[in-house]
C-alpha positions as CSV (number, residue, x, y, z in Angstrom):
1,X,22.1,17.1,4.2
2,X,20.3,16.6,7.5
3,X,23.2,15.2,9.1
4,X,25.4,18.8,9.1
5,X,22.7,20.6,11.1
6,X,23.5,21.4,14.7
7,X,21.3,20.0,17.2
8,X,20.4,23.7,18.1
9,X,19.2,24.5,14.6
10,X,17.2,21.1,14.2
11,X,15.4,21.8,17.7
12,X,14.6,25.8,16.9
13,X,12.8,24.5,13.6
14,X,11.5,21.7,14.3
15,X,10.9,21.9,18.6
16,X,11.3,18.6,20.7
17,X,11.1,16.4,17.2
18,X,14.6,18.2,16.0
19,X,16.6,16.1,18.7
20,X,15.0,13.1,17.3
21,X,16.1,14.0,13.8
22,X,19.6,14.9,14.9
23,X,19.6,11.1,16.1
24,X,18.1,9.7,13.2
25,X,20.7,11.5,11.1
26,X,23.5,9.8,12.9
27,X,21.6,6.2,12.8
28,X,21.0,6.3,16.4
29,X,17.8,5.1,17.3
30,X,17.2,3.4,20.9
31,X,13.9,1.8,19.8
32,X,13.7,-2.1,19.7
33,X,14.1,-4.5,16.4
34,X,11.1,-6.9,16.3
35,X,12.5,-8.7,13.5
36,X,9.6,-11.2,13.2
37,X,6.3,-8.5,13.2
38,X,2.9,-9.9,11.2
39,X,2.5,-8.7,8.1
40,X,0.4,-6.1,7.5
41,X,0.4,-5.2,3.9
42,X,1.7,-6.4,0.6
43,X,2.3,-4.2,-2.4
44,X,3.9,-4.1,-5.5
45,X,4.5,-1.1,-7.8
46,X,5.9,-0.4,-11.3
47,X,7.1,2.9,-12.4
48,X,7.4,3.8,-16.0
49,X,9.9,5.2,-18.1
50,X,7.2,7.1,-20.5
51,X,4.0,8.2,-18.8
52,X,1.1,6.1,-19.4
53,X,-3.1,6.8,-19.8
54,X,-5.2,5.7,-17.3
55,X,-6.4,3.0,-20.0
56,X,-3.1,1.7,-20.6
57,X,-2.7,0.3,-17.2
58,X,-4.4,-2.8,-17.0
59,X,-2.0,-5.1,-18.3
60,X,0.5,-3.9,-15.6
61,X,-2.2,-4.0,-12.8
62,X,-3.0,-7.6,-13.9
63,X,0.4,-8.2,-13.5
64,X,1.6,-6.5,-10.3
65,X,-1.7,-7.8,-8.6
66,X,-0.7,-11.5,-9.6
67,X,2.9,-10.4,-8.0
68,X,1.0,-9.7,-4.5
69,X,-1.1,-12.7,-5.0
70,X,2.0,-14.7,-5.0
71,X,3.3,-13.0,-1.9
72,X,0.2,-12.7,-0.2
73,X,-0.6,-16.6,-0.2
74,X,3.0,-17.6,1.2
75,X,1.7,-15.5,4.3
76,X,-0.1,-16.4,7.4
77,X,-2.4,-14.1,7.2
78,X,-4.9,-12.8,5.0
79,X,-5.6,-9.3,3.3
80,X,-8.8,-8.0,3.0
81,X,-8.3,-4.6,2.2
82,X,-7.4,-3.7,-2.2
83,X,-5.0,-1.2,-2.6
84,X,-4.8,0.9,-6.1
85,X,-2.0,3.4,-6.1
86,X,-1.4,5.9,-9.0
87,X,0.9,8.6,-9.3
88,X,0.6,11.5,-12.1
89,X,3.0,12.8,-14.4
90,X,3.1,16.1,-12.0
91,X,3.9,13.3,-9.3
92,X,0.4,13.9,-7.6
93,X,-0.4,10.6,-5.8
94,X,-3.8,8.7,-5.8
95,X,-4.5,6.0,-4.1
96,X,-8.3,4.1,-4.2
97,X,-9.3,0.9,-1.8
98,X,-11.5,-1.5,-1.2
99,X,-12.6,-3.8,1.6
100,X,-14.7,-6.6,0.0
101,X,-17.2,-8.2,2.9
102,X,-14.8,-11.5,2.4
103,X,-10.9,-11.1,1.6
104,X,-9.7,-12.2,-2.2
105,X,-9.9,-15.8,-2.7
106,X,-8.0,-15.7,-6.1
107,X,-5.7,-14.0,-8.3
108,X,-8.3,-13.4,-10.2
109,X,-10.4,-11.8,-7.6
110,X,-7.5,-9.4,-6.5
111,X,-7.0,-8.5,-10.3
112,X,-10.9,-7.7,-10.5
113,X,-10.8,-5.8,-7.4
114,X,-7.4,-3.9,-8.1
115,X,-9.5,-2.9,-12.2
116,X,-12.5,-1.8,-10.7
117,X,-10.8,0.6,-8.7
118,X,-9.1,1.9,-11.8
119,X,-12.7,2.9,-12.4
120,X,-13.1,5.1,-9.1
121,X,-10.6,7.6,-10.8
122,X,-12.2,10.4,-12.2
123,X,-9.0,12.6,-13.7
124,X,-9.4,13.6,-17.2
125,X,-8.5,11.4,-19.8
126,X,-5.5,13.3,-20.4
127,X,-3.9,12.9,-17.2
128,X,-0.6,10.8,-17.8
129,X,0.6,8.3,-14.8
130,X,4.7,7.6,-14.4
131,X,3.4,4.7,-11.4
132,X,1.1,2.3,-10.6
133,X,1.1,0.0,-7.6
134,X,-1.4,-2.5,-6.0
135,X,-1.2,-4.0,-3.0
136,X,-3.2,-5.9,0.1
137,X,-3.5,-4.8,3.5
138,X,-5.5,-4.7,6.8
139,X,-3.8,-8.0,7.2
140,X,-5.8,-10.5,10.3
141,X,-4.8,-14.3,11.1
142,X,-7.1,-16.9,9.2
143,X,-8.5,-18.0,12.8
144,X,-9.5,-14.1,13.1
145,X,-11.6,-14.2,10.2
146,X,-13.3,-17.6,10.2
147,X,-14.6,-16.5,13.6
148,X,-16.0,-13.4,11.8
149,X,-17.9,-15.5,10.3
150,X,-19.8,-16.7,13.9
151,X,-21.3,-13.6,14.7
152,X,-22.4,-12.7,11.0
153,X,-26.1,-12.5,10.9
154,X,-27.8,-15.4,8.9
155,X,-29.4,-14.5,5.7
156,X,-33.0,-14.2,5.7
């Protein structure tokens, strides 16, 4: 463990970040709580107990995206920014996004969203996934958003 590793040892390997460690390891840390930060993403992730195919998946992405959905709309902000995280049998992580011109309006959007970037993986069919996970973020306040709207060009 980290924690029975001189502060001499932890500074050769790892320079001026080693005494930082060596703090860490001990649960010392002088930087301050902000207990009440914004929210800045959302996510929800399911990990299987027999590896799945890329097909298989939608069901769980419909329901972990509903899961955000449900956090995400207690929030004071708003997510634009769709999140698709897979991770291989061989525990190779993937992750896809998207950043619609307007943020999810529904559910159902999010769940669209979250599909179509099932979509943007190109692994063989073969490939086997132990977790999938979606999630929101690039989180701004409502106000921040609705005055996006101001400077948006009008359609010709």
């Amino acid at each position: 463990a980290l924690r029975a590793w001189p502060l001499g040892t932890l500074e050769r390997e790892f320079g001026r970040y080693g005494r930082r460690l060596h703090g860490l390891a001990r649960g010392i840390d002088e930087h301050r709580v902000v207990p009440d930060r914004p929210v800045q993403s959302i996510s929800a992730e399911d990990t299987f107990a027999v590896d799945q195919p890329l097909a298989g998946l939608a069901a769980t992405i419909r329901g972990l995206a509903a899961k955000v959905w449900t956090q995400a709309s207690r929030a004071t902000r708003r997510g634009r920014t769709v999140v698709l995280k897979l991770k291989t049998a061989d525990f190779r992580i993937l992750t896809r996004s998207h950043t619609p011109p307007e943020p999810p309006a529904s559910a159902d959007e999010l769940v669209d969203i979250a599909l179509a970037l099932r979509e943007r993986v190109s692994l063989p069919e073969s490939v086997r996934y132990r977790l999938v996970g979606v999630g929101l973020a690039n989180f701004h306040d409502r106000t921040e958003l609705a005055q996006d709207d101001l400077f948006r060009p009008e359609p010709s």
